[in-house]
N, C-alpha and C positions, 0 to 999 in steps of 0.2 A: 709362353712367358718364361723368364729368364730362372723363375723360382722351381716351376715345374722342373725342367731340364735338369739343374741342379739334384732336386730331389733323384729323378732316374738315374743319374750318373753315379747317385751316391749308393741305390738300390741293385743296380746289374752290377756294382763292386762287392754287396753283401748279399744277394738274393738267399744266401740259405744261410747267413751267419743270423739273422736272426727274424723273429716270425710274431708280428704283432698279433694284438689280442685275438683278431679277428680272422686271421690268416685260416686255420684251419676248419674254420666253419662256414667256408662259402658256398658250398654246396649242399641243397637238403637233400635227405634220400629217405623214400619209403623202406621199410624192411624189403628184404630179399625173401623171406619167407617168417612163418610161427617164431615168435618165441618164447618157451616159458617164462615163467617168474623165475627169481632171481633162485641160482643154483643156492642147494643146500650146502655144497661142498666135500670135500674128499674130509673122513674121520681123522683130523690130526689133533695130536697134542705136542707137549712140548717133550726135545728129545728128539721127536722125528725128523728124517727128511722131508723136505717138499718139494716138489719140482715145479718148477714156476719153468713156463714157455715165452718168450720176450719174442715177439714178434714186429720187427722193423720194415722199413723200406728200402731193402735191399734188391739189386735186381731188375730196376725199370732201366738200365743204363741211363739215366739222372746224374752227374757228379753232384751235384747237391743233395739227390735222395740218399746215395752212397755215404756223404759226409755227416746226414744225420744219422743214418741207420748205425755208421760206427762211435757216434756220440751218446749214442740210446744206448749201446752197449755197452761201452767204456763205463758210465754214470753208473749205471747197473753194476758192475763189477765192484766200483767203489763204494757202492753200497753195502753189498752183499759180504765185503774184509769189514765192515765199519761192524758185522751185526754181532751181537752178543747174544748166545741162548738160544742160538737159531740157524739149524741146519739147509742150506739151499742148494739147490741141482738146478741151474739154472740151463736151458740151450735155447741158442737165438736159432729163427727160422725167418728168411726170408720172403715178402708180401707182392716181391715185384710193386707193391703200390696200387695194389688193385682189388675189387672185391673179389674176382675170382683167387686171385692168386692165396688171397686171406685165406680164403675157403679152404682152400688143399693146404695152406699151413696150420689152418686150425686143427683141421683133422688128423694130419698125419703127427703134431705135436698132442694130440688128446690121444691117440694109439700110440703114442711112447710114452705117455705114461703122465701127459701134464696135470698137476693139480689145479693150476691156476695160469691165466693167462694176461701177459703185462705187454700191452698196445693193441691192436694197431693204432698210426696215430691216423691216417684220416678216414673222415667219416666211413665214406662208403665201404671201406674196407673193415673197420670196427665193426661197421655192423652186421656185414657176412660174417666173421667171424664169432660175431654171439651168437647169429642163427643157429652156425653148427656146434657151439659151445653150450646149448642151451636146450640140446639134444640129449649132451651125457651130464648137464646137470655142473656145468661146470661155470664161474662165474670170472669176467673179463673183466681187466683194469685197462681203458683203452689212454692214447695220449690225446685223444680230441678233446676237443671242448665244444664242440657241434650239441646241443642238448635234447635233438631233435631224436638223437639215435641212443640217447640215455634210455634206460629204465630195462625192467625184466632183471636179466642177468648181466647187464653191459653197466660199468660204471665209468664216466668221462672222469681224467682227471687233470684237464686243459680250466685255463681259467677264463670263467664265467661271464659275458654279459653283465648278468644279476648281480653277483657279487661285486664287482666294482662298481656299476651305478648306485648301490646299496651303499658302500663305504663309503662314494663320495658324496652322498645325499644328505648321508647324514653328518657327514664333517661338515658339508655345507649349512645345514638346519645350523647347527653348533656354533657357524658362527655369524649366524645372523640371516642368513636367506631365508628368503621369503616365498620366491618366484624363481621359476625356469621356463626355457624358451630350448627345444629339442632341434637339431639340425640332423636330416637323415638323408645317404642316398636310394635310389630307389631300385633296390635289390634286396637279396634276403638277408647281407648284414645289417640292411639298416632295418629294416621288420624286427627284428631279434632285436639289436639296438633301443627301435622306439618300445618295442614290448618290456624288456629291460628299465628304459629310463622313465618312461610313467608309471611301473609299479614300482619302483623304487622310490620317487615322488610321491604317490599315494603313502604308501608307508612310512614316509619318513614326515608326512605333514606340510611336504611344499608343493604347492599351487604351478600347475603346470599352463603357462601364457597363451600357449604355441606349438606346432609342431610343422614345419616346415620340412617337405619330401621334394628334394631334387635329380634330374636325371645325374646319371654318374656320368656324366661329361662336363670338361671346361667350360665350353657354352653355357652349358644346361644351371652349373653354378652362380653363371655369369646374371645369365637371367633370372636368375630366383633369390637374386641379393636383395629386390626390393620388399619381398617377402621374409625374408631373416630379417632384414634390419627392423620390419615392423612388430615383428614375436619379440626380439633381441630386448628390442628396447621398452616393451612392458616387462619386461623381469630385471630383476637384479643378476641371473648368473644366467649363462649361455653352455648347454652342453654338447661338446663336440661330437661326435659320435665316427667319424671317418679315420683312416689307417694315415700315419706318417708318407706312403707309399699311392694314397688315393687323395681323397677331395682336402685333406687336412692344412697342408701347405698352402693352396690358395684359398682357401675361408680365412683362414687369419691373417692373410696379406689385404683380403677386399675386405674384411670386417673392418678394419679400422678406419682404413681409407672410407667407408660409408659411414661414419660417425659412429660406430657400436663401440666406443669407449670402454677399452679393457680394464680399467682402473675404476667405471662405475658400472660395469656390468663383467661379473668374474668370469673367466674363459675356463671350463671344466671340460676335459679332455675323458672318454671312456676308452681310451687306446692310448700306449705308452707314447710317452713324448721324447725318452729318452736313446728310441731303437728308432734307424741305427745313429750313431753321437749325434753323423753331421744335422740333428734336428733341431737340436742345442742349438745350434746356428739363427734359427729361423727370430726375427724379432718378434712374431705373430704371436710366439709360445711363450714370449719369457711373462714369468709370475701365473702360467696358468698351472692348472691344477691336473693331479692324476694320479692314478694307484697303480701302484707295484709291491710284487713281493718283498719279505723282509732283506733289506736292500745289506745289512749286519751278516744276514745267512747265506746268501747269493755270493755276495763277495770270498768269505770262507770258502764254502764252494767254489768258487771259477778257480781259487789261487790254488784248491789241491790238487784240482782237475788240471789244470795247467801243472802243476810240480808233477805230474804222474803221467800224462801223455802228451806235454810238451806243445803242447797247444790249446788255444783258447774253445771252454765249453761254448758248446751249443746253446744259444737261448731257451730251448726246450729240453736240454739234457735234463733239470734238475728232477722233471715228471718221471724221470724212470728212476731214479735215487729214490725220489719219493716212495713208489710202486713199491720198490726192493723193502724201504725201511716200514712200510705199512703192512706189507705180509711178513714181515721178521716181526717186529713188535706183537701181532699175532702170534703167531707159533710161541714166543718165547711165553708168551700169558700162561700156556699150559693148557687152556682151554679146549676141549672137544669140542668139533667142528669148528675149529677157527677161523677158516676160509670159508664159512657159511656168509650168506647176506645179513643176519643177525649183528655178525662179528664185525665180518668188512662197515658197518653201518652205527657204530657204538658212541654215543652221542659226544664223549671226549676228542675223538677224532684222535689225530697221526701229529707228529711233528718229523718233518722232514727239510732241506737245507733249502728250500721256498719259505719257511715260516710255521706257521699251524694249518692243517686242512683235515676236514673228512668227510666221508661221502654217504648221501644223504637216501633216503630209500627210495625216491624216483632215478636215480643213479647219477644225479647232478653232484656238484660239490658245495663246500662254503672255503673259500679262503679265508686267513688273517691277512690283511695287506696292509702297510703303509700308505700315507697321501703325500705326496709331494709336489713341488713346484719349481720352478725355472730360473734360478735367477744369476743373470751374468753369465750365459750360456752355461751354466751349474745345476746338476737337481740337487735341492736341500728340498732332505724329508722335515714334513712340518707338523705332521701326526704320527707315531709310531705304529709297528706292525705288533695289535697284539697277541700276548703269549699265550690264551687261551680262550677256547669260546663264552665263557661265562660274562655276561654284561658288556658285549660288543654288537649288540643288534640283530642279533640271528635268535 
């Protein structure tokens, strides 16, 4: 189909300019071996140095790995000038992108001396890396958002499943829903996805219709409309759960055309509708719903990152700015053992140039995020991102 096509063309132009919610959690992995509980951390207070190890994907000859691994760096850097009261020794080491390769950079960055360790971002490679971070007690900030490979001494700080089916349950509760109808494909984003979008329903008080699981093929969509449209249309809203880049484009091209009436059944999107532009495009999307980062912070961000390396950030750059300003704000506290899991875990959380976040003691996260929606190929935010966690649903 002509919509499909479209989508790819626009995707092999941006394949690494940017990286939906879902991107880096497509593959589960058991640990590679033990890990303990979460490191106590290196004795710092404030005054000292600390040596934080940034661990990228440098190294698999990838031009795309290469353009993030220097995006994760650069954001780091800018962080690290932005910090007040807070000494850092930062040195990147390259992952090749692999669990082994993690492995020999964890180590050889923990035998130089690292305090703290900021990435890797995918899974399987985060999680070699705690293995052997978790040996000397040492506790990892990775960039995934894989939540499978969270806990012990690994802390994801990719954004959540949970936390956006969460923000948007409840902005939908808020404004009148009642009833959801879940659309999944059938692999492990959509397991994560439907795990996700029914506890966020249970908790938020709305009645789940449905849940419809499709193969991740055209076909497999094709045939499974008569099934969506029957979930669809006992609920008032329809949550999407698919990547701008997978099933997302044709579900909202057949949704309508099979009667699922976007105007009386709301289209909730749990993956940005905004990445990359040409989505905006799509007539399927407009007035549906979705959360993103403090959209006020993001843009501050992209324009300094742009005035400083002359080119546009990375979708995932802001998670290592984050990293940087979360073990700064640390250290600057004064605190003994401030890169303890105590510390990293302190129910205030971080502010960093995504919004508010902090990481929680299964090593998951909680965002602040905005909601917004589509309108006239336009995202206007329609709930704001809030400034802190108190009386936001967490």
């Amino acid at each position: 189909m002509a919509i499909i096509k479209f989508l790819a063309r626009a995707f092999k132009a941006a394949k690494w300019a940017a990286i939906p919610a879902a991107a880096l959690a497509l593959a589960a992995c058991e640990p590679v071996g033990p890990r303990s509980a979460g490191g106590s951390g290196p004795r710092t207070g404030s005054g000292e140095t600390v040596k934080v190890a940034l661990l990228v994907p440098r190294g698999t000859g990838q031009a795309g790995d290469e353009v993030l691994a220097t995006a994760l760096e650069n954001a780091a850097r800018l962080a690290i000038a932005d910090l007040n009261g807070a000494n850092i020794d930062m040195t990147v080491y390259g992952t090749a992108g692999s669990a082994a390769g993690a492995t020999t950079a964890a180590s050889t960055a923990i035998n130089d001396g690292a305090d703290i360790i900021l990435g890797p971002v995918y899974a399987d490679a985060a999680n070699a890396a705690g293995v052997v971070a978790a040996q000397r007690g040492v506790n990892v900030l990775a960039f995934s958002n894989n939540r499978t490979i969270a806990g012990n001494n690994v802390f994801v700080l990719g954004p959540l499943f949970e936390t956006s089916a969460m923000r948007l349950m409840n902005y939908a509760k808020s404004q009148g829903k009642q009833s959801v109808a879940g659309i999944y494909a059938d692999n492990l984003a959509g397991q994560l996805a439907q795990h996700a979008v029914n506890g966020a329903a249970s908790r938020a008080g709305v009645t789940v219709t449905g849940s419809v699981v499709h193969p991740f093929s055209q076909q497999g969509i094709i045939d499974a409309m008569p099934q969506i449209k029957s979930a669809a249309l006992a609920a008032d809203s329809v949550f999407l759960t698919s990547t701008t880049d997978g099933a997302l484009p044709l579900l909202t091209q057949l949704m309508p055309e099979n009667g699922i009436n976007p105007e009386e059944h709301q289209y909730i999107s749990l993956t940005r509708l905004d990445i990359p532009p040409q989505t905006l495009e799509l007539p399927g999307v407009q007035n549906a719903w979705f959360a993103l980062p403090d959209p006020g912070r993001t843009a501050q961000f992209n324009a300094r990152y742009q005035g400083a390396y002359g080119t546009s950030a990375h979708s995932i750059a802001g998670l290592a700015y984050d990293g940087i300003a979360a073990i700064g704000a640390l250290m600057a506290s004064g605190r003994q053992n401030a890169l303890s899991r105590q510390s990293l875990t302190q129910s205030q959380g971080f502010e960093g140039v995504t919004g508010i976040f902090r990481l929680n003691s299964d090593g998951t996260n909680d965002r602040g995020l905005a909601v917004a929606t589509i309108r006239d190929k336009q995202v206007v935010v329609i709930d704001g991102a809030p400034r802190s966690f108190s009386g936001v649903g967490f």
